[in-house]
N, C-alpha and C positions, 0 to 999 in steps of 0.2 A: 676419029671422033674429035671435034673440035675442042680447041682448051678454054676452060671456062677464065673469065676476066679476074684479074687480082688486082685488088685498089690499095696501092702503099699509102698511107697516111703519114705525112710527116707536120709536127707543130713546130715554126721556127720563131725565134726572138732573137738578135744582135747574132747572127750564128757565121756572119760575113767569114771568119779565117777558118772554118774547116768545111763550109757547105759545098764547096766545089766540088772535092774528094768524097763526099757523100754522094753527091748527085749522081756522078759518075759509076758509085758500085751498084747506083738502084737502076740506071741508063741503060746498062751493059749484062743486065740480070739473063742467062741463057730462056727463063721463060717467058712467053707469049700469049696471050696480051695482057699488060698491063696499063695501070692509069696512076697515078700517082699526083695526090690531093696533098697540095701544103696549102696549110692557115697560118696567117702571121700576124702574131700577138703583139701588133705594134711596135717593130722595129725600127730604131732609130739610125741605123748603120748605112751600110751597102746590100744587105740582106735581099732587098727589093729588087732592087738591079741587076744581082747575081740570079735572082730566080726569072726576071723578066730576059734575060740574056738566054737562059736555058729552053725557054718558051719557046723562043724565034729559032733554037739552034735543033729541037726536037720539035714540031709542033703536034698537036692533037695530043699527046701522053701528059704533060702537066696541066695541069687547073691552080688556078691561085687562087684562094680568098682572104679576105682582111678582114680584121676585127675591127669594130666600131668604135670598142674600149678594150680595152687590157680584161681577160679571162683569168690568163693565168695557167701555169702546165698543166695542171688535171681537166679542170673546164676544156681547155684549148683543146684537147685529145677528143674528151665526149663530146664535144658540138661536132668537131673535123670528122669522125669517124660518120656521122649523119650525111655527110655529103659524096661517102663513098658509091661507086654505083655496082662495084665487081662483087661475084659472088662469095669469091672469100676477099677478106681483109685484112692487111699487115700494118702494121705502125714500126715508126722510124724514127729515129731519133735524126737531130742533123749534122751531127758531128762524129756519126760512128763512120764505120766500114763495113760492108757486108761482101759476103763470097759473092760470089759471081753466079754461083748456081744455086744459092740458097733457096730462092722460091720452090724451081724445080724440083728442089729434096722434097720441100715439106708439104709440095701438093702430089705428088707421089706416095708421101710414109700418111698422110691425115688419115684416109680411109673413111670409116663411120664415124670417126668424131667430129666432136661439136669444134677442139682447140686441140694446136699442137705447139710445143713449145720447145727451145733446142739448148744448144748449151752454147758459152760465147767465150771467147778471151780478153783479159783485160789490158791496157796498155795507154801510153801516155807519152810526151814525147820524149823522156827520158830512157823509159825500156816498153820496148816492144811487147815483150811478153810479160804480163805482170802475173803472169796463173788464170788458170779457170775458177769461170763464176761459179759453178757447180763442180764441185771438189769430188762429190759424188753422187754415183748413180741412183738416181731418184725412183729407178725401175722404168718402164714402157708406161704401165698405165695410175699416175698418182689415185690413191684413193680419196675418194669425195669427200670424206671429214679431213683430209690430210689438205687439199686444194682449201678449203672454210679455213683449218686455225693454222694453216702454213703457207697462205700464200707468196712460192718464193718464183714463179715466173714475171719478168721484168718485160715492160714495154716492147723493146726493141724486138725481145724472141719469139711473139707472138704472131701466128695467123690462126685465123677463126673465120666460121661462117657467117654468114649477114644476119641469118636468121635470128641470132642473137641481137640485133640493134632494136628493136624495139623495147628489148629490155634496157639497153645501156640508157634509149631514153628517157625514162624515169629516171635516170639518176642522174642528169645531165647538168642540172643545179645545184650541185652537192658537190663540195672540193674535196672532193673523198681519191684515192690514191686508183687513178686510172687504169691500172694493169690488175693491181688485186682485184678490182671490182669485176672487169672484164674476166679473168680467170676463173671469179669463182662463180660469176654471172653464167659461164660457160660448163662448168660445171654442173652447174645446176639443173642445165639442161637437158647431159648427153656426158659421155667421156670424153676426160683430156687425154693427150696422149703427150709424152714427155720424147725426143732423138737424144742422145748423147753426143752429139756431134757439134763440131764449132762451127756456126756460121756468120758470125758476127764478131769484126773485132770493136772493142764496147770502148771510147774514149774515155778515162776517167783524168776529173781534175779534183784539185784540192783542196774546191768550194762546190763538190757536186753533191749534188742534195741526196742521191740514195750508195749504195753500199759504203757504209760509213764503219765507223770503229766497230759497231755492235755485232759486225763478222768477223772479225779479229778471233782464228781460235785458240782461244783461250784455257786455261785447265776446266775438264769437265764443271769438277765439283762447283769451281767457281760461278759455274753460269747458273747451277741449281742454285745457289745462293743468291744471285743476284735479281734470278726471277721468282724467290722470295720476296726480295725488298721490293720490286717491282709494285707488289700487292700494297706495300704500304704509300704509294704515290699516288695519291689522288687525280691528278693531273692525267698520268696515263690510264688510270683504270674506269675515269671518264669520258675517254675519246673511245678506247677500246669498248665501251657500250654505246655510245652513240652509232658505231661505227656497225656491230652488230643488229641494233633495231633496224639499220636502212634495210635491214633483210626480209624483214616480218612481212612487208609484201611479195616475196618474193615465195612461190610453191616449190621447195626442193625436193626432189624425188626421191632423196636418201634420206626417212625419220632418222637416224641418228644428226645428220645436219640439223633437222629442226628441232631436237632437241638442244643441240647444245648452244643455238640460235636464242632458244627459249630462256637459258641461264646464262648466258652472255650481257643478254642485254638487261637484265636487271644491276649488273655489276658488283650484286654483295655476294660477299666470302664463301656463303653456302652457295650459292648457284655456281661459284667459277669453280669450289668442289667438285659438285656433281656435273659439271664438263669435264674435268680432268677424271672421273669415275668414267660417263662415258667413251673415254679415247681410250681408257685402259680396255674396259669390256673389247672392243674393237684392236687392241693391241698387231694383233697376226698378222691383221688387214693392211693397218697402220706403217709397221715396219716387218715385210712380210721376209727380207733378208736379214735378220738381228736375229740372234741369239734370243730366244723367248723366256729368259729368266729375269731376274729381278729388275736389273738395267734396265730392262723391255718394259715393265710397266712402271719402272718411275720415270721414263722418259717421254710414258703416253701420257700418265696422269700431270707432267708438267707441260705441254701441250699447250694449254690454256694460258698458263705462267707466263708462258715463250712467248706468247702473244703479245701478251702486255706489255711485258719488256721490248720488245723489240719493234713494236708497231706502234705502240700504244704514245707515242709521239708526234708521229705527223703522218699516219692513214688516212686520216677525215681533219680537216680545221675549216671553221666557219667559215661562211660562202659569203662574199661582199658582191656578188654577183646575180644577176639575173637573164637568162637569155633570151631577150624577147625580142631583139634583132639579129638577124642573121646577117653573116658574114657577107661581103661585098665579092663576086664573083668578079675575079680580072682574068 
């Protein structure tokens, strides 16, 4: 049987000193055939060069296209993901590294789902090994309200079917955090399915905008406290509903999603309540390896909380953008 085509999507800006070593692990991927889409968000470097070099040196597997104006990382991902043509699709960062066999794994483990997502290492040029992103096992298949107020699959780890891009286009004007949105967009669909496995080692620097101190762990009790105070932040418990209504058009298969869709997005005290009421009812579901005592449902009913705090800063920030040119295919 022939293998269906996988479109790597990669978004670059200034990425000149680690793109080479990127290219190379997407080049050399053991699976067949692929196509690999980078958009470039107005790079001022050698950026161009390094990708038009790889052009001439692979031809037919890269597609370039250039922005008009500056998108920006989330934008830059949902316009790029539009130009993919394969039937599943990957996204790429351009400064990580991938296994070699990665595609192969995860179009092999997908199966019926809609999304499957893996686990990765982090590292930087000091240590190699900084720990895994996912400390733990999240199980095979995450549950649909856990994929809504836990979005913790990241960019790089994902592949998904196409079939989901009609959806992501609706939301292609919204600087809304491009992987949650994909994640849970996929979700919403069909099952995700979660590899425990590294296939990706994930560059981290010291001005990288996602896994930040807020995964620091920390003592328990301290994080319930802090996704208390959370509640008292106006700032985040405004994004965190903004963030929520972008869903209201969206038909989730699973009524407890739209229920807690429903009190999300109003943003006051009673509604984000009775979300953390609904995550308890669903508790089993939620964390079906935990200990089902008292832990187990104050850790569903903060759920909600956890959101706040930890999202409820830069998931969605106002859109200075409009896409009504498309990319410049080179």
């Amino acid at each position: 049987m022939t293998n269906k085509t996988v479109s790597i999507v990669m978004c670059t800006y200034n990425g000149e000193r680690y793109l080479k070593e990127q290219l190379m692990s997407l080049l050399n991927q053991t699976y067949s055939p692929i196509e690999i889409i980078i958009q470039d968000d107005l790079s001022t470097d050698n950026t161009l060069e390094i990708i038009h070099d790889y052009q001439e040196r692979y031809p037919g597997i890269i597609h370039l296209f250039q922005n008009s104006r500056r998108l920006g990382y989330n934008q830059n991902f949902l316009s790029a993901y539009q130009k993919a043509n394969g039937y599943y699709i990957a996204s790429a960062d351009q400064d990580d590294i991938w296994e070699t066999n990665k595609i192969e794994i995860l179009i092999r483990e997908i199966g019926d789902s809609t999304l499957i997502f893996h686990n990765s290492v982090l590292f930087n040029q000091k240590n190699p090994n900084m720990g895994l992103l996912h400390k733990k096992d999240w199980g095979e298949h995450p549950h649909p309200l856990s994929v809504l107020v836990n979005p913790k699959a990241y960019g790089h780890q994902i592949l998904f079917r196409r079939e989901v891009l009609p959806l992501i286009h609706q939301f292609e004007t919204y600087n809304v955090s491009y992987d949650s949105l994909v994640y849970t967009l996929c979700s919403s669909m069909g099952d995700v399915k979660y590899i425990n496995q590294v296939l990706v080692h994930w560059r981290r620097h010291e001005n990288a905008s996602t896994f930040t101190s807020r995964q620091a762990n920390k003592n328990k009790l301290y994080g319930y406290y802090t996704a208390l105070c959370a509640l008292h932040d106006h700032t985040k418990r405004q994004i965190s509903r903004e963030y929520f209504r972008l869903y209201q058009r969206i038909q989730f298969k699973f009524k407890p999603d739209r229920q807690v869709i429903a009190c999300m997005k109003t943003g006051t005290l009673y509604e984000i309540i009775k979300a953390g009421l609904i995550c308890v009812h669903y508790r089993n579901e939620l964390f079906p390896q935990k200990d089902k005592g008292v832990l187990c449902i104050l850790k569903s009913f903060f759920l909600p909380l956890f959101f706040i705090r930890d999202y409820g800063l830069g998931i969605i920030r106002p859109s200075k953008v409009r896409l009504n040119t498309p990319g410049k295919m080179q």
